[in-house]
N, C-alpha and C positions, 0 to 999 in steps of 0.2 A: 717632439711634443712641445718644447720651450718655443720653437717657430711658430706655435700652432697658440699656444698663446700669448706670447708677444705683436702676433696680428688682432688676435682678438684686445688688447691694452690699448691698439693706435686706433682702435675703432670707438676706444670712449669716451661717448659724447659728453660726461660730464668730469672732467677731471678737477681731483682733488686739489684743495690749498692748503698747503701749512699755515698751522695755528700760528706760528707766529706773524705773519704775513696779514692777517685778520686786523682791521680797520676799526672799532666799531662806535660809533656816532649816535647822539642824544635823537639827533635829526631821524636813524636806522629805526629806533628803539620806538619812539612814537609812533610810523608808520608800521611797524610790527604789531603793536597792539591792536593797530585803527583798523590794519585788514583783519585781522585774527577776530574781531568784531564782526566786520562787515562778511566774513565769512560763513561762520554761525547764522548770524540771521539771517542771510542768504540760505543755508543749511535747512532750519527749519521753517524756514517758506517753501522751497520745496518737497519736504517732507508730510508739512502738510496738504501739499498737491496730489501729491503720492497716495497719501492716505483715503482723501477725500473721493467719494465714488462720482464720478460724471454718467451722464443719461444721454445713452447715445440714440437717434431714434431715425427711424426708417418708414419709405411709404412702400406701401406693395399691392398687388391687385388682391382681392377677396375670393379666393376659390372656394370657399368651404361649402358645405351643402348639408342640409337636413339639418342643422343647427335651430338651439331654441334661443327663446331670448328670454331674459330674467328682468323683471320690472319691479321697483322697490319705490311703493310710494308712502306719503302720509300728508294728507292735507284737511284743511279744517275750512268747515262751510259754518260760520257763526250763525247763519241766519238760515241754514237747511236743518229738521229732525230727520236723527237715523231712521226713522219709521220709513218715512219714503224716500230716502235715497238709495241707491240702486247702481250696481257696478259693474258695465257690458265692455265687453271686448270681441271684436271682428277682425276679420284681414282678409286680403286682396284674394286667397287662395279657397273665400268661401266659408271658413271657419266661425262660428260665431258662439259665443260665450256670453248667454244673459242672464244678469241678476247674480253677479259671482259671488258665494258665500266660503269657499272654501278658502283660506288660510288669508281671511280677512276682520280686524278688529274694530270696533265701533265705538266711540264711545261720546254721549252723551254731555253737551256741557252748558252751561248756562250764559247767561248774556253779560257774566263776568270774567268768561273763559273757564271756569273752573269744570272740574268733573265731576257730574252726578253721577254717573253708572258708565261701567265700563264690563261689555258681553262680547262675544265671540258672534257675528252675524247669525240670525234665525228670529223664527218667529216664535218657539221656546211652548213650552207644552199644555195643553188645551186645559181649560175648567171642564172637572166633572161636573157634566150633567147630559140629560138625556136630550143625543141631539135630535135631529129633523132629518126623518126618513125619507129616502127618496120620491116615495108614495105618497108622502105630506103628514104621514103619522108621527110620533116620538119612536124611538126606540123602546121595545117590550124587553122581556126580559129571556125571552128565548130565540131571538132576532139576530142577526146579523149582521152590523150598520153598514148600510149600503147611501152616503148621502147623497143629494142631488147636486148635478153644475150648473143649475140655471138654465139649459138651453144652451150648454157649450156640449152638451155629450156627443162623443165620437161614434157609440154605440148604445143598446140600449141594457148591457151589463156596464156601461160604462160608470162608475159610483166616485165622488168628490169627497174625502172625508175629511180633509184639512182647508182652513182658509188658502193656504198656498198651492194646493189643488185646483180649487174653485179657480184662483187667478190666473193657473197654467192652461185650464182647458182654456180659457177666455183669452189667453196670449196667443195659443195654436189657433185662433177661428181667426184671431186678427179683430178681437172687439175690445173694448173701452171697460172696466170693468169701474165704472164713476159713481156707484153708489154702495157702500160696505154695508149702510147699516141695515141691507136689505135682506144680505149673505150671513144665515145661523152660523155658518161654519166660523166665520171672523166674529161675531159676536160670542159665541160662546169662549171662543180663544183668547177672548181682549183684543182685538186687531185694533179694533175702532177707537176702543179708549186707549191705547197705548199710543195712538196717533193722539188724541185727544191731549193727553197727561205732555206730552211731546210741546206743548203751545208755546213759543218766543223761546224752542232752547234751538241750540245749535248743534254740529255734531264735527267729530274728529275722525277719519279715517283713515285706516290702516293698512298695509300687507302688501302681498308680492300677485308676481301673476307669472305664469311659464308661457307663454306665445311661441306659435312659428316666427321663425327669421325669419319673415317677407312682410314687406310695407302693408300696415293696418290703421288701427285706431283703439284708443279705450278712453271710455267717459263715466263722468256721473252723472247721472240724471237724478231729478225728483220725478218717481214714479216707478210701476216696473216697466222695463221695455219687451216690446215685439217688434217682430217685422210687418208688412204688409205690403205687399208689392215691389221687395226691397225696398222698401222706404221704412225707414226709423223713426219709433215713435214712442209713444208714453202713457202709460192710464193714468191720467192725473186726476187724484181723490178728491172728489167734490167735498172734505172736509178741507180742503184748503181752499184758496183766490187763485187762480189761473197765472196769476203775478206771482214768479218767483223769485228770491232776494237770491243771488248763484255769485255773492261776493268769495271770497275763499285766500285761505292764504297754502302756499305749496312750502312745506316744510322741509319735504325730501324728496327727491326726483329722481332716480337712478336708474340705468341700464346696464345691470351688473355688479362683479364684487368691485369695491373700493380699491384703488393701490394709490402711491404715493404721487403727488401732485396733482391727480384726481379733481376737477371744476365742478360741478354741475351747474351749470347757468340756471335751473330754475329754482334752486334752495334758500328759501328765505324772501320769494317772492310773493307778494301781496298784489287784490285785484279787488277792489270796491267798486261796487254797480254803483250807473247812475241811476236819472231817470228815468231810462229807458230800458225793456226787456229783451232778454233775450238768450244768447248763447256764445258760451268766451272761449275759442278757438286758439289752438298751440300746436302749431305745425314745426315738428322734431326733425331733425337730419343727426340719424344714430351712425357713428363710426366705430365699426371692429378695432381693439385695441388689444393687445397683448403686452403683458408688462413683466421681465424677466428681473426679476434683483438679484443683487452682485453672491447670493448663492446659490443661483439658479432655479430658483422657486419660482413658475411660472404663473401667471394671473392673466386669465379670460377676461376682460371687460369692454365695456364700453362707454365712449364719448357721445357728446350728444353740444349741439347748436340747435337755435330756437329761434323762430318768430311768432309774434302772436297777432289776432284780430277778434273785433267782437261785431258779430252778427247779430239786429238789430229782429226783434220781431215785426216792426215796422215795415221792414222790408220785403217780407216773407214769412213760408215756416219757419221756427225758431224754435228746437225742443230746449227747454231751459234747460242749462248743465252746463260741464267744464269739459270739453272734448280735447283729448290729444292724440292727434295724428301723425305718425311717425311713418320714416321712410328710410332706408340700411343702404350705408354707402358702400359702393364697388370696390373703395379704396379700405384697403386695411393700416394701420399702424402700430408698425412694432418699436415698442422700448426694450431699452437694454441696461444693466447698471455695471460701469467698468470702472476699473481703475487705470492707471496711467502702468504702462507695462516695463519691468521692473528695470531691467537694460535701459530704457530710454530714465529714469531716476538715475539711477548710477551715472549715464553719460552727463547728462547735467550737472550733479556733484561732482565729476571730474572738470567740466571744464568751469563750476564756479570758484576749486580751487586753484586750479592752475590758470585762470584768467586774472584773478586776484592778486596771486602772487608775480605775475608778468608784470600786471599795471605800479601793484607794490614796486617792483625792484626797477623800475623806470622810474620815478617819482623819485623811491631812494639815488639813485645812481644821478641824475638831474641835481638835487641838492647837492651831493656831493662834491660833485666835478663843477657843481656852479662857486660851492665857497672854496674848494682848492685855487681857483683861477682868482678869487678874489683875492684870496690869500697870497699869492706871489704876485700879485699887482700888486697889495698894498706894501711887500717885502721890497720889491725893485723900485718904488719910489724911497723909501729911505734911503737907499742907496744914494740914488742920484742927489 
C-alpha cells in the first residue's frame, strides 16, 4: 500500500515549499492585489452575462392551417363623423364582413381633438312615434308594424322597420341609398340629424377584428359599403360633398398579442390629404411569430412590414377611405429567451481565474529574477 502511494506522491504536479523558503516582495504584493481586482471584475461581468437572457431566433417555413388572425387597431380621422364611417373587412377566400359593429368603439371628437361622446357602434334606439306603414298609413293601434324599404323589398311580406333595415335591403339590390331625409325610418330614429349635429367633428376608432389567415383587406370608408359586381363601393349621403377630408393618424396597428421587442411600423403614423381626393392604400406583409420567454410561456403574434400609396380620384374610381391590405408570409419566426448554459459560466470563471493568475505569476517572476540579476551586477562591481 506505501508503493501504491509513494507512486501516487511522484505524480504531484504541484509540490509544496517550506515556509521558510518563501521569498516575499512589495513588487509580489502589488501584483496580488491588481489581479485579485482584476478578477472580480472580471467575475462580475460574467455573471452578469450569465444572468442576462439573450434572444435567440429562427426562420422556419409556416405550416399551420385554419388559423385566425387578430387585428388590433385605433385610428382617428379628425376630419371624418362617426355617422358615416363604416368598417368592412374581405379576403381572398370570399369572406366579407360589412359595416363591422361588433367589438368596435367610436368616439366623437371635435376639431380640438377632444371627446364629445364616446358609444359602442350602432345606431341606438328609435323615437316613439307612430311610424309609416308599409301601405303608406301610420301605424293604428291594433296593427302590426310592418314598414316599407322603398323598393328594395325581396318579397312582398318583406317589412323594413329600422333605418339600418332600409340601408341593408338597398345594400343587397346593389343601390345608392343618397337621400335619408326621404326614409321615415331614419327620420323618426334621428339618423339624419345625428349626421347633422355630426358637422366639423371628427371621429376616433377603435377595436379588434378576428379574420381568416389568408391574404385580404380592411378599410374605412365614409359611407355604408356593398358589393356590386365585386366591385366595392359606398352610399355616400347626399348630406355631405362628394369630397372627403380621409386625413387620419394610425395610433395602434397590430396583428396579434404584444411581446417583447415587438415594432409595429405603423404606430404613431400621421397622413394629411392634400388637394387632391381620393383613397390612401397600406399594403401590409404579416409575418407568423412566435415568442417563447425564458419561462416558457409561449406568445402567438405577429410582425408586420409596410408600404403605402395614395390613389388619386383623378385617376379613376376612388372610394374615399383608409384601405389596408394585407398578405401572410410563408416564412414563420420563432424566438426564444435563453440564458448562457451554466457549465459554459463555470468554464469561463475557471479559466478567468487561472488565466489571471498565470499572467500574475509571470509578471511577478519577471520582476523578480529581473532585480535579482540587477542585484548581483551591482554586488560584482563593487568587488572589482
Amino acid at each position: 500500500m506505501d508503493k501504491v502511494f509513494n507512486k501516487l506522491r511522484n505524480l504531484d504536479a504541484y509540490p509544496k515549499v517550506n515556509e521558510d523558503f518563501y521569498n516575499r516582495t512589495l513588487a509580489g504584493g502589488l501584483i496580488t492585489v491588481v489581479s485579485a481586482a482584476v478578477m472580480l471584475f472580471l467575475f462580475f461581468s460574467e455573471l452578469s452575462l450569465y444572468l442576462y437572457t439573450v434572444t435567440e431566433s429562427k426562420l422556419l417555413v409556416d405550416t399551420s392551417r385554419g388559423d385566425t388572425l387578430h387585428i388590433n387597431f385605433d385610428v382617428t380621422f379628425p376630419s371624418v363623423r362617426c355617422s358615416i364611417l363604416s368598417l368592412d373587412a374581405m379576403d381572398i377566400s370570399g369572406e366579407q364582413h360589412l359595416d363591422i359593429r361588433h367589438n368596435i368603439v367610436k368616439k366623437r371628437i371635435d376639431a380640438n381633438g377632444n371627446v364629445v361622446e364616446e358609444r359602442k357602434d350602432g345606431i341606438g334606439a328609435p323615437k316613439i312615434e307612430r311610424p309609416l306603414q308599409k301601405h303608406g298609413g301610420r301605424l293604428g293601434h291594433d296593427e302590426k308594424y310592418c314598414g316599407s324599404c322603398f323598393g328594395a323589398e325581396e318579397s312582398d311580406e318583406h317589412c323594413c322597420n329600422s333605418c339600418e333595415e332600409v340601408r341593408e335591403a338597398y345594400r343587397k339590390k346593389g343601390w345608392a341609398l343618397t337621400n335619408m331625409d326621404l326614409i321615415d325610418q331614419c327620420q323618426r330614429e334621428g339618423y339624419v340629424q345625428r349626421v347633422k349635429d355630426e358637422e366639423g367633428e371628427g371621429c376616433n376608432i377603435q377595436g379588434s377584428l378576428e379574420v381568416n389567415k389568408v391574404a385580404g383587406n380592411f378599410h374605412f370608408a365614409t359611407g355604408k359599403s356593398f358589393l356590386q359586381s365585386a366591385i366595392f363601393l359606398a352610399d355616400l349621403l347626399a348630406l355631405q360633398d362628394n369630397h372627403y377630408n380621409i386625413s387620419h393618424r394610425i395610433n395602434k396597428l397590430s396583428f396579434g398579442h404584444d411581446f417583447p421587442g415587438l415594432v409595429n411600423p405603423l404606430d404613431g403614423v400621421k397622413w394629411v390629404q392634400g388637394p387632391t381626393h381620393g383613397m390612401y392604400q397600406y399594403f401590409i406583409k404579416v409575418v407568423p411569430t412566435i415568442y417563447t420567454d425564458i419561462r416558457g410561456r409561449v406568445i402567438h403574434s405577429n410582425q408586420y412590414s409596410v408600404t403605402e400609396h395614395f390613389k388619386s380620384s383623378e385617376l379613376g374610381a376612388a372610394v374615399p377611405g383608409v384601405f389596408f391590405f394585407y398578405d401572410i408570409s410563408p416564412i414563420k419566426v420563432n424566438f426564444k429567451e435563453e440564458h448562457i448554459p451554466f457549465l459554459h459560466f463555470l468554464t469561463n470563471i475557471c479559466a478567468i481565474i487561472g488565466g489571471v493568475f498565470t499572467v500574475a505569476g509571470i509578471i511577478d517572476s519577471s520582476i523578480y529574477y529581473g532585480q535579482r540579476t540587477i542585484k548581483k551586477k551591482m554586488e560584482l562591481g563593487k568587488y572589482r
